[in-house]
VOPAGU-2260 file (C-alpha; in pm, 1 decimal, decimal comma):
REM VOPAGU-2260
SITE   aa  ch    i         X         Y         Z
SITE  UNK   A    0   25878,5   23346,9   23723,0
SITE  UNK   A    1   26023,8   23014,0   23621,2
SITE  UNK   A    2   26013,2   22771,9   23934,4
SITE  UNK   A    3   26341,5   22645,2   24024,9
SITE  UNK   A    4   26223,4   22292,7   23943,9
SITE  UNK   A    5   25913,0   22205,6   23683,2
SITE  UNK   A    6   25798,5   21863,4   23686,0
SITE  UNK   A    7   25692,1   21773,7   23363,0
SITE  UNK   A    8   25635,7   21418,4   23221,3
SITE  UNK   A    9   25934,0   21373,1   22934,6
SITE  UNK   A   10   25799,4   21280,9   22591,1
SITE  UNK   A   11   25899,3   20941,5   22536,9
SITE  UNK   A   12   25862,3   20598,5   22755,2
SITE  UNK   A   13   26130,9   20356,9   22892,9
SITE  UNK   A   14   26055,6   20034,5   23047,4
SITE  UNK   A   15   25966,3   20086,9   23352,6
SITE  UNK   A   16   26154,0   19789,9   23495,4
SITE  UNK   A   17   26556,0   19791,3   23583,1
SITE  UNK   A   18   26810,5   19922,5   23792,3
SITE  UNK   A   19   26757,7   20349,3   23741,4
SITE  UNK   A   20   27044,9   20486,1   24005,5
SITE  UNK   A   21   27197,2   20634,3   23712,6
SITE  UNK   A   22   26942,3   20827,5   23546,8
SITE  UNK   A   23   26955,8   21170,7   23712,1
SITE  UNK   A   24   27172,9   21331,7   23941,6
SITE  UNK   A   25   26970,6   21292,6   24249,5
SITE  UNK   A   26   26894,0   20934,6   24245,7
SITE  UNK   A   27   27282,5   20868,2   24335,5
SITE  UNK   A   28   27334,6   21191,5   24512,6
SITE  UNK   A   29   27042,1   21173,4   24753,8
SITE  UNK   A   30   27096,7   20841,0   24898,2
SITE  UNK   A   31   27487,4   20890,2   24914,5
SITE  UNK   A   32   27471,9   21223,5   25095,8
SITE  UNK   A   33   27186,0   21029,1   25340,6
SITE  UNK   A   34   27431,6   20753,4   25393,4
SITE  UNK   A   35   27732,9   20962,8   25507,5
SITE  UNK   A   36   27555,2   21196,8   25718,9
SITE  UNK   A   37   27501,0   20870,9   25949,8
SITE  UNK   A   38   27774,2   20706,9   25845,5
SITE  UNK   A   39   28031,7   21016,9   25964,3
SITE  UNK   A   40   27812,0   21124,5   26252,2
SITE  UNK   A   41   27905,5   20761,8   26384,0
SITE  UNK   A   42   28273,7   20815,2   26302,7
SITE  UNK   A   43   28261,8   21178,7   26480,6
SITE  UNK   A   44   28108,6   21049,7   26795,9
SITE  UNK   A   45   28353,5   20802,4   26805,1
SITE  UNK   A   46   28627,2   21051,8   26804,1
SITE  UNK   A   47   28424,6   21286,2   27014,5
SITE  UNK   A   48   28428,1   21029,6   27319,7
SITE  UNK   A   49   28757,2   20949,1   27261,0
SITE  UNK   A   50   28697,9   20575,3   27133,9
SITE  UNK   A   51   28858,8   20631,9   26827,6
SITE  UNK   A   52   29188,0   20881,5   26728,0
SITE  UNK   A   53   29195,1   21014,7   26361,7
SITE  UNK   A   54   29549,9   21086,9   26249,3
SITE  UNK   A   55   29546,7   21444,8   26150,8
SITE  UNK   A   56   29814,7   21665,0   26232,1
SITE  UNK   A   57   29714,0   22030,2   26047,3
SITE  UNK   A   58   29367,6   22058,1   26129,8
SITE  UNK   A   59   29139,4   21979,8   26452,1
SITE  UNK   A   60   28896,9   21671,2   26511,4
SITE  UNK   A   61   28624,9   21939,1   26498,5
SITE  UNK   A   62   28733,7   22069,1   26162,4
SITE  UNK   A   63   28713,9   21783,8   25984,5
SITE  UNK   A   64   28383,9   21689,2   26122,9
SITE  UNK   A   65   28277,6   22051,7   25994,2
SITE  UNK   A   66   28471,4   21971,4   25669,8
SITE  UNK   A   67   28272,3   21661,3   25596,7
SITE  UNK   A   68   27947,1   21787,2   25708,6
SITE  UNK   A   69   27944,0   22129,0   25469,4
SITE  UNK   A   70   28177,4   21993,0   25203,3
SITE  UNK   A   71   28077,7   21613,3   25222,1
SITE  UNK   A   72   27742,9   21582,2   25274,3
SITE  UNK   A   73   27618,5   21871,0   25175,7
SITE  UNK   A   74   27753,6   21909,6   24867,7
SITE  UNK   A   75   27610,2   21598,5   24744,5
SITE  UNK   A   76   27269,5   21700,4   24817,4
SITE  UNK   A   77   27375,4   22047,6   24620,3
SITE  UNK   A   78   27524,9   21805,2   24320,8
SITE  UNK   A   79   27165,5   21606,0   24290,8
SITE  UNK   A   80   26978,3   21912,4   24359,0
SITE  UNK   A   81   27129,8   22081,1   24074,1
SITE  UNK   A   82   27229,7   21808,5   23817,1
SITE  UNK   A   83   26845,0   21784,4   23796,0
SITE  UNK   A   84   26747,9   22106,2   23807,1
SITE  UNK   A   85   26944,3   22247,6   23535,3
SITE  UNK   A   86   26797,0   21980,3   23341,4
SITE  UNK   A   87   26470,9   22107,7   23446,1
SITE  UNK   A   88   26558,1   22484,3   23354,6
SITE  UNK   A   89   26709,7   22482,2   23034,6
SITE  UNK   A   90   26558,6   22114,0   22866,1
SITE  UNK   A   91   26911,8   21958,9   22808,0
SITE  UNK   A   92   26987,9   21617,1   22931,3
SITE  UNK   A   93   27281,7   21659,9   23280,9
SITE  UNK   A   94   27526,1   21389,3   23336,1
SITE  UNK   A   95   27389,9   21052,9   23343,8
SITE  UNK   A   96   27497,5   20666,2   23293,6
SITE  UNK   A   97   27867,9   20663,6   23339,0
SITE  UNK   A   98   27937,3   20988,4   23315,7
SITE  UNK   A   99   27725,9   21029,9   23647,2
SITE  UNK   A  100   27916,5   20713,4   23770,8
SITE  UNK   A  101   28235,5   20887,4   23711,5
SITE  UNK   A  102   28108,5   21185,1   23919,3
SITE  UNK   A  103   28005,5   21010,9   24213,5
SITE  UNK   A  104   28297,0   20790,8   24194,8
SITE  UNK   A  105   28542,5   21137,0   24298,9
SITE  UNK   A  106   28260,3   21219,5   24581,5
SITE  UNK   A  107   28288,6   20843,9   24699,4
SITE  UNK   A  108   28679,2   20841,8   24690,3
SITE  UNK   A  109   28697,0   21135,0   24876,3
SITE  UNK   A  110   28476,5   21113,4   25178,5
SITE  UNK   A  111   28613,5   20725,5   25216,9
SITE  UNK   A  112   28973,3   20885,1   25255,2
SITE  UNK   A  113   28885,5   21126,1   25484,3
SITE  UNK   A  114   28680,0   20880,6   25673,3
SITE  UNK   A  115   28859,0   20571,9   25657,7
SITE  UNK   A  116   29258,3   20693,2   25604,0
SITE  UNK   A  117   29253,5   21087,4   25690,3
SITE  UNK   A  118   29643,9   21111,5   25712,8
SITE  UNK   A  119   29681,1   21098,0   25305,3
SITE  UNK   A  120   29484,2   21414,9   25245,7
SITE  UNK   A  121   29642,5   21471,8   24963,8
SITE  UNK   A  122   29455,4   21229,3   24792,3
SITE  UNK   A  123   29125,0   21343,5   24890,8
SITE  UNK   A  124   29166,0   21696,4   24805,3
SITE  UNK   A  125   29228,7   21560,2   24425,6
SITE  UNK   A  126   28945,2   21389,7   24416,5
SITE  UNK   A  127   28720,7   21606,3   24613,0
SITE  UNK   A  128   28832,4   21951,1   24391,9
SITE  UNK   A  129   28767,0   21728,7   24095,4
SITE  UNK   A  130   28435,6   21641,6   24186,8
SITE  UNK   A  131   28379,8   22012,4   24242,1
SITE  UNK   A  132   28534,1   22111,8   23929,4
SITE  UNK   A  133   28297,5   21848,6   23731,7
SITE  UNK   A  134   28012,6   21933,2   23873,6
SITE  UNK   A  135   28048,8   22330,8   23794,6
SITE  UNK   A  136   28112,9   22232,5   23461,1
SITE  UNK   A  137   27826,5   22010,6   23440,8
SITE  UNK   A  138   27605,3   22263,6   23558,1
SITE  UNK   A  139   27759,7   22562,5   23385,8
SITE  UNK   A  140   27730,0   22400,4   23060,2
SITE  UNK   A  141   27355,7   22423,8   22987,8
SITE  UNK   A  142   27300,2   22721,2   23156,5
SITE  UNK   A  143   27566,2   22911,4   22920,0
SITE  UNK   A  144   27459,0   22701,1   22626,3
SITE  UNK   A  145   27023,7   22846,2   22633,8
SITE  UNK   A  146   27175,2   23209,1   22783,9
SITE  UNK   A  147   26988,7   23157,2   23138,5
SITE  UNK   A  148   27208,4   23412,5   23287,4
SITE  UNK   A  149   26999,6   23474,0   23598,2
SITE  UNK   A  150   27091,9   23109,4   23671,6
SITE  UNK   A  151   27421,8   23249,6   23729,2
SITE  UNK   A  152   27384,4   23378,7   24111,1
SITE  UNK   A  153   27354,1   22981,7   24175,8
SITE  UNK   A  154   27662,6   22869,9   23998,9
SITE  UNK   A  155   27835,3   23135,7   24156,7
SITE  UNK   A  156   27800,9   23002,9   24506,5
SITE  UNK   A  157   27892,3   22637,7   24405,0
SITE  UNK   A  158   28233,3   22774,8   24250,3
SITE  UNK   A  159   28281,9   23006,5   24597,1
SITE  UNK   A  160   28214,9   22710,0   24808,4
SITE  UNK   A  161   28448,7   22520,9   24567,1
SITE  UNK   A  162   28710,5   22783,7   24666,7
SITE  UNK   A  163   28660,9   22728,3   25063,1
SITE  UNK   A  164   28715,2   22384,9   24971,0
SITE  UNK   A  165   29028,0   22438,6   24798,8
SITE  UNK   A  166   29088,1   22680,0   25115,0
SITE  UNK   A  167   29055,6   22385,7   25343,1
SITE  UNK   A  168   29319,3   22152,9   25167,4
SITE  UNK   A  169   29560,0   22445,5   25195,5
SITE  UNK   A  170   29564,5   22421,6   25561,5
SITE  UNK   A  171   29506,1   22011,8   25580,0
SITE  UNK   A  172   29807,4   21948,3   25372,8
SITE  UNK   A  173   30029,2   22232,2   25549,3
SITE  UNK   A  174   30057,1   22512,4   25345,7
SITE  UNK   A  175   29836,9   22772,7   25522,5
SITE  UNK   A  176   29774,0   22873,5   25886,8
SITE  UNK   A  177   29406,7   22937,9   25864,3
SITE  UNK   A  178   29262,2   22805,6   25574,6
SITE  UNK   A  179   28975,8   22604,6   25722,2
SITE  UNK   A  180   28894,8   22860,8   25936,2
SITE  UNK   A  181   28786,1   23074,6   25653,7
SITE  UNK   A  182   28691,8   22787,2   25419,4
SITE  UNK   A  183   28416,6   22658,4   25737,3
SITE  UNK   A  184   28254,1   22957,5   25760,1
SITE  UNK   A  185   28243,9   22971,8   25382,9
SITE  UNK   A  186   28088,3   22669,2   25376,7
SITE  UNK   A  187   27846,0   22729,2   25644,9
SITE  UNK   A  188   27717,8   23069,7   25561,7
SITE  UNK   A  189   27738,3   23029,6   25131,6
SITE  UNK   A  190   27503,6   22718,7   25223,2
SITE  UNK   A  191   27283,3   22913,0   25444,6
SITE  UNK   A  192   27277,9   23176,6   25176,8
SITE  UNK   A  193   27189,2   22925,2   24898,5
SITE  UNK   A  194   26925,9   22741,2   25108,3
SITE  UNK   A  195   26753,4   23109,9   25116,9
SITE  UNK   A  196   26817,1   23187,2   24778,0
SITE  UNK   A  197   26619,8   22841,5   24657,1
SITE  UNK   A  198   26340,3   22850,5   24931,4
SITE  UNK   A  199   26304,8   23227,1   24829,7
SITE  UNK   A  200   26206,0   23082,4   24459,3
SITE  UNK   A  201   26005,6   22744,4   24508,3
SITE  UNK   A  202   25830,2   22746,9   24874,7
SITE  UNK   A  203   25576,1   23038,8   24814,1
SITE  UNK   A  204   25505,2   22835,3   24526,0
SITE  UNK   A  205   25498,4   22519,5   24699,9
SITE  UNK   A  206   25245,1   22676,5   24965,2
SITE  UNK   A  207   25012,0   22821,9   24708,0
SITE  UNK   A  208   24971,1   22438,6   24519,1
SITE  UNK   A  209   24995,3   22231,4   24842,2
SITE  UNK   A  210   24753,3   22383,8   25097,2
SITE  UNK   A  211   24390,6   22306,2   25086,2
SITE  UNK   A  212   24305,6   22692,4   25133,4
SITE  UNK   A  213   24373,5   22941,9   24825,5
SITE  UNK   A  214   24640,8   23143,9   24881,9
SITE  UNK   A  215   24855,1   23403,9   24723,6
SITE  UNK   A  216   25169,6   23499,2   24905,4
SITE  UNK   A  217   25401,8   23804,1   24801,2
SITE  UNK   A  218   25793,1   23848,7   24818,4
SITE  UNK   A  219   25926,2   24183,0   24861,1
SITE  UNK   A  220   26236,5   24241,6   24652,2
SITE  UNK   A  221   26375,5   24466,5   24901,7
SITE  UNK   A  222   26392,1   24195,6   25138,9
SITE  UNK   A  223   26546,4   23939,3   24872,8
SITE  UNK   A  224   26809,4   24219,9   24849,9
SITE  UNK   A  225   26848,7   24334,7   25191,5
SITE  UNK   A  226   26899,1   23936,1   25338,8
SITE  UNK   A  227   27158,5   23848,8   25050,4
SITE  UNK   A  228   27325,7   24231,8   25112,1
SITE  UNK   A  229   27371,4   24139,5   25515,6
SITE  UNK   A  230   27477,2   23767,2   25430,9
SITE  UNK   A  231   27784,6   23844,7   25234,4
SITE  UNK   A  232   27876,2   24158,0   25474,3
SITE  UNK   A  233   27869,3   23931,3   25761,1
SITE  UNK   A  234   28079,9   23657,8   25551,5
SITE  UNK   A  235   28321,4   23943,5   25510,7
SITE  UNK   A  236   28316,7   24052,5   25828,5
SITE  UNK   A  237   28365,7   23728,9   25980,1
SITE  UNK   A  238   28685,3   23659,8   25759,0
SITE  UNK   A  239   28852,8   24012,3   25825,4
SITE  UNK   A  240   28817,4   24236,8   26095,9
SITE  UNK   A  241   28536,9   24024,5   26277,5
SITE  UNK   A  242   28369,8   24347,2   26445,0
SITE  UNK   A  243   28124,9   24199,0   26680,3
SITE  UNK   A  244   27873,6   24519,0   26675,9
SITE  UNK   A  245   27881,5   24458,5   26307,1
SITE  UNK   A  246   27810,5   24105,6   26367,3
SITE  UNK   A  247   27555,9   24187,6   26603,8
SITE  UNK   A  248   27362,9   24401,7   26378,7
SITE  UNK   A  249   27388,2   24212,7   26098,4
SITE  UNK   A  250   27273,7   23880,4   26276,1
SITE  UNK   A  251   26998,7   24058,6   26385,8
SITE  UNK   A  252   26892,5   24231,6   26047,0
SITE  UNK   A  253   26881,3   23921,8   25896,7
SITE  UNK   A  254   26676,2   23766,7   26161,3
SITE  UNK   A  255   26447,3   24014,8   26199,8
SITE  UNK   A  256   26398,3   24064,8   25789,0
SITE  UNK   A  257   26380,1   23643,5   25715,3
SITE  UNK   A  258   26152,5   23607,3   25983,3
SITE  UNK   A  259   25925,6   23903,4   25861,4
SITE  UNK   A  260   25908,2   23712,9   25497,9
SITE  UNK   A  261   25851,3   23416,0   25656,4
SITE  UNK   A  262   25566,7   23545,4   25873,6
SITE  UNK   A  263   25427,5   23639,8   25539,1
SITE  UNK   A  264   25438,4   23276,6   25383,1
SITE  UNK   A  265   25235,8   23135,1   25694,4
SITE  UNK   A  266   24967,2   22992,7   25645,3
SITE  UNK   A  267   24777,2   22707,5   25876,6
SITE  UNK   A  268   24720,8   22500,3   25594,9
SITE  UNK   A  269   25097,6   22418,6   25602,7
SITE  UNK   A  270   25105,7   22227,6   25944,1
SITE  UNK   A  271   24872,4   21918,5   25767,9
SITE  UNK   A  272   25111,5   21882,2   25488,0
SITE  UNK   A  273   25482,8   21706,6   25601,4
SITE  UNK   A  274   25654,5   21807,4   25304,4
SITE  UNK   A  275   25574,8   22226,3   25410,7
SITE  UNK   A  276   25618,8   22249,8   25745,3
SITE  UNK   A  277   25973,0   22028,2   25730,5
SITE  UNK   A  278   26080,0   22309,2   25503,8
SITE  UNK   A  279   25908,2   22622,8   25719,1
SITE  UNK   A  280   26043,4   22496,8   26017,3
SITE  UNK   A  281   26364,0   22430,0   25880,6
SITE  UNK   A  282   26363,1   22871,8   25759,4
SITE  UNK   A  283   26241,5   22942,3   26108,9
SITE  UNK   A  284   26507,5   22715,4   26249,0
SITE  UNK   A  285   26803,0   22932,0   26053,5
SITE  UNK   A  286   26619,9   23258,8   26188,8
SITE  UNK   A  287   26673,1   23113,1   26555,0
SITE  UNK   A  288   27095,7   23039,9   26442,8
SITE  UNK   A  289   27097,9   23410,4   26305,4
SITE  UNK   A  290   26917,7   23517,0   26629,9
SITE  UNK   A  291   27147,4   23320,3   26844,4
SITE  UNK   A  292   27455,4   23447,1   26676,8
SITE  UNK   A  293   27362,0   23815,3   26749,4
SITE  UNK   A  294   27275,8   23736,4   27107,9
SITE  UNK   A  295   27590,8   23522,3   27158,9
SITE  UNK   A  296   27845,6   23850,2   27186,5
SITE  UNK   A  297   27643,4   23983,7   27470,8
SITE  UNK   A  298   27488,0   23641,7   27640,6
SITE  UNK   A  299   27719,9   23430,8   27866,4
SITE  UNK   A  300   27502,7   23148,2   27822,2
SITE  UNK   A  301   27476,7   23113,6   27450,7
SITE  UNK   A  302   27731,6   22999,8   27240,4
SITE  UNK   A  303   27851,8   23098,9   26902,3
SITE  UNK   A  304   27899,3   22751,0   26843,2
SITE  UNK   A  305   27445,8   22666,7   26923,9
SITE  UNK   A  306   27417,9   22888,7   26652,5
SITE  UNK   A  307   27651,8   22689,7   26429,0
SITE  UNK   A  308   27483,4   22385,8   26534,8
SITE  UNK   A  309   27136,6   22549,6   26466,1
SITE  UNK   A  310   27215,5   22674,8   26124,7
SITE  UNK   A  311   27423,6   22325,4   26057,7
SITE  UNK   A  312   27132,9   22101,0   26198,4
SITE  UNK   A  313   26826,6   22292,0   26167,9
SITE  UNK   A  314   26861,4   22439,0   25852,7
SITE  UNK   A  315   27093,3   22258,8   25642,6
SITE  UNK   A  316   27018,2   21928,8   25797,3
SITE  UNK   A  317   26623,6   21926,4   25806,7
SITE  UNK   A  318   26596,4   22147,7   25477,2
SITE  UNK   A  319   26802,5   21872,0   25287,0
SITE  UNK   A  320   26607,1   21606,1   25358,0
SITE  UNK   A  321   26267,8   21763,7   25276,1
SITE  UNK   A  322   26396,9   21887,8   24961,7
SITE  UNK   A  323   26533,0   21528,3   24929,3
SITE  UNK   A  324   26172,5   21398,5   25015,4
SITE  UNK   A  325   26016,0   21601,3   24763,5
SITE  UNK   A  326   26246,8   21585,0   24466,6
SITE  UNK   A  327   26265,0   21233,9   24479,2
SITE  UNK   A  328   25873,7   21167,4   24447,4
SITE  UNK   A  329   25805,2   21449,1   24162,6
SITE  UNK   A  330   26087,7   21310,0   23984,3
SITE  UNK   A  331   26019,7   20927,0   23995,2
SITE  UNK   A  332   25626,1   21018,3   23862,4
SITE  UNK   A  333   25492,3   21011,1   24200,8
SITE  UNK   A  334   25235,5   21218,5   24418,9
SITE  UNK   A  335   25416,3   21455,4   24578,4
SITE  UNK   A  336   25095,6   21476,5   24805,3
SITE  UNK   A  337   25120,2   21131,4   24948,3
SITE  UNK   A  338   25437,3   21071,4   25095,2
SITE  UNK   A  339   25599,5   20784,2   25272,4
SITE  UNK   A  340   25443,8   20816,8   25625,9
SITE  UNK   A  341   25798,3   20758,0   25767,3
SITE  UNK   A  342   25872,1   21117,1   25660,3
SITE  UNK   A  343   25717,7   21306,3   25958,1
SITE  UNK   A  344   25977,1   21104,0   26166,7
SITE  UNK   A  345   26285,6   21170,3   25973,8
SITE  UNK   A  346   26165,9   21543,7   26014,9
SITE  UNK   A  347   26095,0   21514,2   26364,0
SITE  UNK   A  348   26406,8   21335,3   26401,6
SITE  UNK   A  349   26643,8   21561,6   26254,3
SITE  UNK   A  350   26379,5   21893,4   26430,9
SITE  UNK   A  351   26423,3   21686,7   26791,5
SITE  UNK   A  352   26786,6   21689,9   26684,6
SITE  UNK   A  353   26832,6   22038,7   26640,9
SITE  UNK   A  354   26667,9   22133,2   26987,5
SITE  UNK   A  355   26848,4   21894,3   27163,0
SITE  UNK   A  356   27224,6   22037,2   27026,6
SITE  UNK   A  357   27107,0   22429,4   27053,7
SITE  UNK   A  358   26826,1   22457,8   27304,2
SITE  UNK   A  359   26909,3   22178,1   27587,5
SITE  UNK   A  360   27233,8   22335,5   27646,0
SITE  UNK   A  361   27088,9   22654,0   27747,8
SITE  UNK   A  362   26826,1   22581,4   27990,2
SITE  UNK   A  363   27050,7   22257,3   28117,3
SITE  UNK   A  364   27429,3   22332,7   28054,8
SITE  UNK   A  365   27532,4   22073,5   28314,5
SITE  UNK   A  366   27385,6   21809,0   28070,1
SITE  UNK   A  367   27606,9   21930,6   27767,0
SITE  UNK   A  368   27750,9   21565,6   27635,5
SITE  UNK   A  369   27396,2   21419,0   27651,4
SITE  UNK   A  370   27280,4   21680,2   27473,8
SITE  UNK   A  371   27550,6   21598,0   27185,3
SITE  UNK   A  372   27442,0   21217,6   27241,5
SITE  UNK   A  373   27098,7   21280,6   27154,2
SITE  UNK   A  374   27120,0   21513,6   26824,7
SITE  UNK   A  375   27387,2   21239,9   26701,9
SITE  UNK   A  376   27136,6   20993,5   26794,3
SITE  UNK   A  377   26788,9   21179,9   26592,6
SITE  UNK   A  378   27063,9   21299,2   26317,7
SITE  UNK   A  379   27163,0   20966,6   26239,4
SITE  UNK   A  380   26783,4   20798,1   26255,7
SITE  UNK   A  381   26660,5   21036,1   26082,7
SITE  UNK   A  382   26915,6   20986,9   25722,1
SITE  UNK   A  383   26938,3   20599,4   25754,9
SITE  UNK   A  384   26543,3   20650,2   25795,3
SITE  UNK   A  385   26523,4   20839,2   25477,0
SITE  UNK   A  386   26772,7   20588,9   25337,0
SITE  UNK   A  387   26609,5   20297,3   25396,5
SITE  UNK   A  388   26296,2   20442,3   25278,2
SITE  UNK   A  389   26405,6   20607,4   24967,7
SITE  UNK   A  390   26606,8   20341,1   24872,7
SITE  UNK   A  391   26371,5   20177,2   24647,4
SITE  UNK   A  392   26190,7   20490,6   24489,3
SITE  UNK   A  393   26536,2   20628,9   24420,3
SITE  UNK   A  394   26709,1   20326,3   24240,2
SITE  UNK   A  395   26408,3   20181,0   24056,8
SITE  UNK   A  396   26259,4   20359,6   23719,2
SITE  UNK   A  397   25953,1   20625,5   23751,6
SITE  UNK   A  398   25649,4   20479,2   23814,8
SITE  UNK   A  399   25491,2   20624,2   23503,6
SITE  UNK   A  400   25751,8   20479,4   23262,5
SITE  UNK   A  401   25917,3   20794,8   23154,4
SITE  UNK   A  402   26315,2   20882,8   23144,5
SITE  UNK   A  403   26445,8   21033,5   23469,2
């Protein structure tokens, strides 16, 4: 099976001095999509204890903090993820120099109208659909052009969550009722999906050539096949008739099935290596959001919205950035094995995060706002922590000299 990203040293050398932001799609995209996860936590907490008022008048506070997180965010980390791993798949060169500049300059417009001046919407949805519609082309392109067609499940999710995008304008400029409802839980749950999808590829391979042990690990198709089966049912189910025994099964199913794959990927060798347990805990963490979304329908105390929070946080949030950590070593020529030390507190961060938004709640409901202080709080120190740190590996040349 081809791994979802090869690292392979290119055949010709480049100076190895210079300004490289521009190289490859993650150099930009990593550090931008760090950036504004701080930058729009600080704006939401601002708005969340009323010291600051966003004009919006057709969707919620909460929506566009939602909005920015799965749509903003996020799909930067999806647009440097890809841009270099199609590269990676299929040997043909993705956007870079200008071209990339152009890209990021429709992500950049976007989120700073939405952040800055929400009230002309309009705006932002041209430039954010554009910078979706770029990207699927940029990503479509090689994959059609060397007949990869298995690539195609991927791409099919980035032009689906380009479509709850879209779905979200409709209601922000006025023209639907319930757009963002549909186009959050879109976003949410297509990411979720995707995050599986991608860990399901690389992290039993990860395991195997990063633990001191030997070890083989196995996937079961029917599990691949069962957890993408319940995914899109619940999707659907969410979005029409919303049956909450369906919801209830299906959260658990998918619990119950990811955590029994995920019990087969352990092994202790992972818990001395930052850059593997980030990402297992992360999994585990999405297992816990699927968990509490079953238990949510029939336990008072839990909230569907922990298990938003724990998907959101816990899975998107620390998977991202250890991803983000990895990528950016491997594909600036250095040792994936020796990491920044920093990086086991940007994962304990973002982890201490998580727990303090899903789990304090539960055991101490009286303490509810602190508990929203404090994930803001590790959420935001842990991206301008991986900011400041990746700042210089991801804007100078690779260490070995080589294009990328």
């Amino acid at each position: 099976m081809q791994p979802l990203i090869q690292i392979s040293p290119p055949s010709r050398k480049l100076s190895a001095q210079g300004f490289a932001l521009w190289n490859l799609g993650f150099r930009p995209f990593f550090l931008l999509a760090a950036g504004f996860a701080a930058l729009s936590m600080l704006v939401w907490m601002a708005n969340y204890f009323q010291l600051y008022a966003q004009p919006l008048a057709t969707i919620s506070p909460s929506q566009w903090h939602a909005h920015e997180m799965l749509y903003g965010f996020a799909f930067a980390v999806i647009a440097g993820f890809l841009l270099t791993a199609v590269k990676n798949w299929t040997g043909i060169q993705t956007l870079h120099g200008r071209p990339l500049l152009g890209l990021a300059a429709c992500w950049i417009i976007a989120r700073s109208v939405m952040l800055i001046a929400p009230g002309q919407v309009l705006l932002a949805a041209i430039f954010d659909l554009l910078f979706n519609g770029w990207l699927i082309v940029a990503v479509a392109h090689p994959i059609i052009k060397v007949k990869q067609w298995r690539q195609l499940g991927v791409l099919s999710k980035i032009i689906f969550l380009t479509a709850g995008n879209a779905a979200f304008y409709t209601q922000a400029l006025g023209w639907t009722a319930n757009g963002a409802h549909a186009a959050l839980w879109i976003g949410l749950l297509l990411n979720v999906s995707l995050i599986m999808v991608i860990s399901r590829r690389i992290l039993p391979m990860f395991i195997e050539r990063g633990v001191k042990e030997e070890v083989t690990l196995k996937n079961s198709a029917w599990i691949d096949r069962l957890l993408m089966l319940c995914l899109a049912a619940l999707l659907i189910n969410i979005l029409t008739v919303n049956a909450e025994t369906l919801n209830v099964l299906l959260g658990l199913t998918i619990s119950l099935s990811a955590g029994f794959r995920l019990w087969r990927w352990h092994t202790p060798g992972i818990w001395q290596v930052p850059l593997l347990w980030s990402f297992y805990c992360g999994l585990w963490l999405i297992n816990l959001g699927f968990l509490l979304y079953a238990t949510s329908f029939f336990a008072h105390s839990i909230s569907v919205i922990l298990a938003i929070h724990c998907w959101a946080i816990g899975g998107i949030g620390a998977i991202t950035l250890a991803m983000m950590a990895r990528v950016s070593l491997g594909h600036t020529g250095r040792n994936i094995h020796t990491p920044p030390r920093s990086v086991v507190w940007v994962f304990g961060l973002v982890i201490f995060a998580t727990l303090s938004r899903v789990l304090l709640p539960i055991v101490l409901p009286e303490f509810y706002r602190l508990s929203v202080m404090l994930a803001a709080g590790g959420w935001i120190a842990a991206f301008t922590l991986f900011a400041i740190v990746y700042w210089p590996i991801l804007s100078q040349p690779r260490i070995d000299g080589t294009p990328g």
